[in-house]
C-alpha positions in Angstrom: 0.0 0.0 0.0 1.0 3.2 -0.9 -0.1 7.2 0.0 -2.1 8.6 -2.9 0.1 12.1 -3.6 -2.9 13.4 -4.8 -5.2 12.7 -2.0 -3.0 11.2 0.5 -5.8 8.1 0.6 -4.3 4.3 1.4 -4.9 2.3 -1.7 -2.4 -0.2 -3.5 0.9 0.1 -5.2 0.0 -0.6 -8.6 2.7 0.1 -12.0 0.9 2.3 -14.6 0.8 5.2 -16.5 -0.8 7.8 -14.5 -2.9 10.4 -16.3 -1.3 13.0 -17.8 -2.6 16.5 -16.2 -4.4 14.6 -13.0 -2.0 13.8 -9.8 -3.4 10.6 -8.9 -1.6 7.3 -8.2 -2.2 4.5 -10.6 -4.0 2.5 -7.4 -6.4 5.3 -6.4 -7.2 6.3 -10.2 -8.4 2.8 -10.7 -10.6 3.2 -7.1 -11.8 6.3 -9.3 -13.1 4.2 -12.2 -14.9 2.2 -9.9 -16.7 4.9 -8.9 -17.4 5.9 -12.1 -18.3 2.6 -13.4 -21.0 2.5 -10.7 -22.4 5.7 -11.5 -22.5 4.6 -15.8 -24.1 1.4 -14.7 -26.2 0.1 -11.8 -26.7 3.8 -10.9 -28.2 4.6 -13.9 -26.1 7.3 -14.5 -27.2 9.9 -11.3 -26.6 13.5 -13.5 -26.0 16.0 -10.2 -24.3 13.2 -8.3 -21.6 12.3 -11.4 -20.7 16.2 -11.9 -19.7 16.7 -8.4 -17.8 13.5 -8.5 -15.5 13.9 -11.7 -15.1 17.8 -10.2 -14.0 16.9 -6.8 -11.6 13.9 -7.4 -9.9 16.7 -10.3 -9.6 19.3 -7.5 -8.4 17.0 -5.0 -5.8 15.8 -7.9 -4.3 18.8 -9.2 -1.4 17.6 -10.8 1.7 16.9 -10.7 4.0 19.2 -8.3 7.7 18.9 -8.4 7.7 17.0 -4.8 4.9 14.0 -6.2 6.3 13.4 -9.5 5.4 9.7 -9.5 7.7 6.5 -10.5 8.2 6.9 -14.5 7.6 10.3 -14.7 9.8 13.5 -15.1 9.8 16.0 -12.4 7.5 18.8 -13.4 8.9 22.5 -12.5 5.9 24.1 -12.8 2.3 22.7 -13.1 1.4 22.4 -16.7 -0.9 24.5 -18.4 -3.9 21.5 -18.8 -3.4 20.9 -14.7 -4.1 24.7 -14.2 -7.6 24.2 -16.2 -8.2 21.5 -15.1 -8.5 23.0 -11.5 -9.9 26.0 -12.3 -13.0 24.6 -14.3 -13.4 21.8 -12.1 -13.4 24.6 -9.1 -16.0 27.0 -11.1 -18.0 23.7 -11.7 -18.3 23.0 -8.0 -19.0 26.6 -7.0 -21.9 26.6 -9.8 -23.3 23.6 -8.5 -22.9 23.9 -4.4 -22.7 27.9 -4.1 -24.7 28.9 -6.8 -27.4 25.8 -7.1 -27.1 24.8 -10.6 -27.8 21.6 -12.1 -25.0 19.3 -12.6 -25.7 20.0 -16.6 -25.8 23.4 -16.0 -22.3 24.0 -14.7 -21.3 21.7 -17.4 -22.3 24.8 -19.6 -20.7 27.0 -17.8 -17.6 25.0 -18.4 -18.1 24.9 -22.0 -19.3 28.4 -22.2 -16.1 29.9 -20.0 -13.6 27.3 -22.1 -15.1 28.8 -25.9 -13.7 32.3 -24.4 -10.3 33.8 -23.5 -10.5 32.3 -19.6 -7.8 34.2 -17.6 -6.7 31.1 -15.3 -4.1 30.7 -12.7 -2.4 28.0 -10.7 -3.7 28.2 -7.4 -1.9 26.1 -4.5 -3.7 23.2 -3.2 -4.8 23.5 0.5 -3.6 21.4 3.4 -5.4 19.4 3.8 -7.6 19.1 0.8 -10.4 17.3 2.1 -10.3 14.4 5.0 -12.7 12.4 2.4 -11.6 10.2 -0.4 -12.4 7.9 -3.2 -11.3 4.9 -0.4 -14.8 6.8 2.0 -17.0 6.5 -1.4 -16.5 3.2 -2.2 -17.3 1.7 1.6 -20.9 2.6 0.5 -23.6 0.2 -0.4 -26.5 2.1 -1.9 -27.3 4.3 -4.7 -28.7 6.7 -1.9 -25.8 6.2 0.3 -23.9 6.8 -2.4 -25.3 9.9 -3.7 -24.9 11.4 -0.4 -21.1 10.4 0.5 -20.4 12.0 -2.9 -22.0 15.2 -1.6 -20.5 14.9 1.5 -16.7 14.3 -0.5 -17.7 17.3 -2.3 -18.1 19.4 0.4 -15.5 18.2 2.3 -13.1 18.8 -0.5 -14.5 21.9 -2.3 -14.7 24.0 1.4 -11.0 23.3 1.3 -10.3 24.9 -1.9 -12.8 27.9 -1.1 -11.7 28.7 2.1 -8.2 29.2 1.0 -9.2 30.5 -2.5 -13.1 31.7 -2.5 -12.1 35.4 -3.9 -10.0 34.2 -7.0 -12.8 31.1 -7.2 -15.5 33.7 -7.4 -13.8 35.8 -10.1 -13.1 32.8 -12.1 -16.7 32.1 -12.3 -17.7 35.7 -13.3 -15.9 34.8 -16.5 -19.2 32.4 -17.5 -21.8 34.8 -16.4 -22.5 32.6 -13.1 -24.2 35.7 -10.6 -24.8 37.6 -13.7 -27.7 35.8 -13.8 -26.3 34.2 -17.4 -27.6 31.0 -16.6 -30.9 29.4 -15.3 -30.5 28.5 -11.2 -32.1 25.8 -9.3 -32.7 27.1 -6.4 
């Protein structure tokens, strides 16, 4: 067993090519696709629930520092531009769906609609800690309902980290897509 250096959870030491711009050790990237496999089949694919999971495993996995560059892989000196997205959308997804109120589809929009422009993103440093909850907590559950609410719960956990070190620059961010300009539809 080996420390995730993405989310610090206990999973196993597995050889494999990590993904490119996400931080994740190969062993806690395959817990991912379990999750995700879940959610594509027996849960019948729960919209809301599926948005906040692929948003907070990316934030809680946001790439690969100098100090967690994994077996196989060159030492980064800088994070890489797709690992600076990949935050920052994932963030403005999370704050669209658990600040604002919008529909997991909806801050998929936002995404897209922030992406087609000239987004102005930066690297922001990863709290400590960033989140207690993992992929490891979600899996221990049983139900679709259980489920749905540990990923809310991981969600929280993990995007409260992010905002309370960051909420300004996560704020602006979102501005870009129109979300408190009343650009898109809430949910409320």
């Amino acid at each position: 067993m080996i420390k995730c250096y993405g989310c610090g959870a206990l999973v196993e030491d597995i050889e494999g090519k990590p993904h490119k711009y996400i931080g994740a050790s190969q062993g806690c990237w395959n817990l991912y696709t379990e999750i995700l496999a879940k959610e594509y089949g027996e849960y019948n694919y729960p919209e809301h629930t599926h948005r906040l999971t692929v948003d907070t495993y990316a934030i809680q996995h946001p790439g690969c520092l100098p100090e967690q560059s994994p077996k196989g892989m060159a030492r980064a000196e800088q994070p890489e531009r797709q690992s600076i997205q990949s935050v920052n959308v994932h963030l403005i997804s999370l704050y669209a769906v658990l600040v604002m109120k919008l529909r997991g589809r909806d801050a998929t929009k936002l995404i897209s609609k922030i992406l087609r422009g000239n987004p102005a993103f930066e690297w922001l440093e990863p709290p400590v800690p960033n989140g207690t909850i993992t992929v490891v907590d979600v899996l221990k559950v049983t139900t679709q309902e259980e489920h749905e609410a540990s990923v809310k719960k991981w969600a929280e956990d993990v995007f409260g980290c992010w905002f309370s070190k960051h909420g300004e620059a996560i704020k602006r961010m979102s501005k870009q897509g129109g979300v408190g300009n009343e650009a898109l539809p809430q949910n409320r």
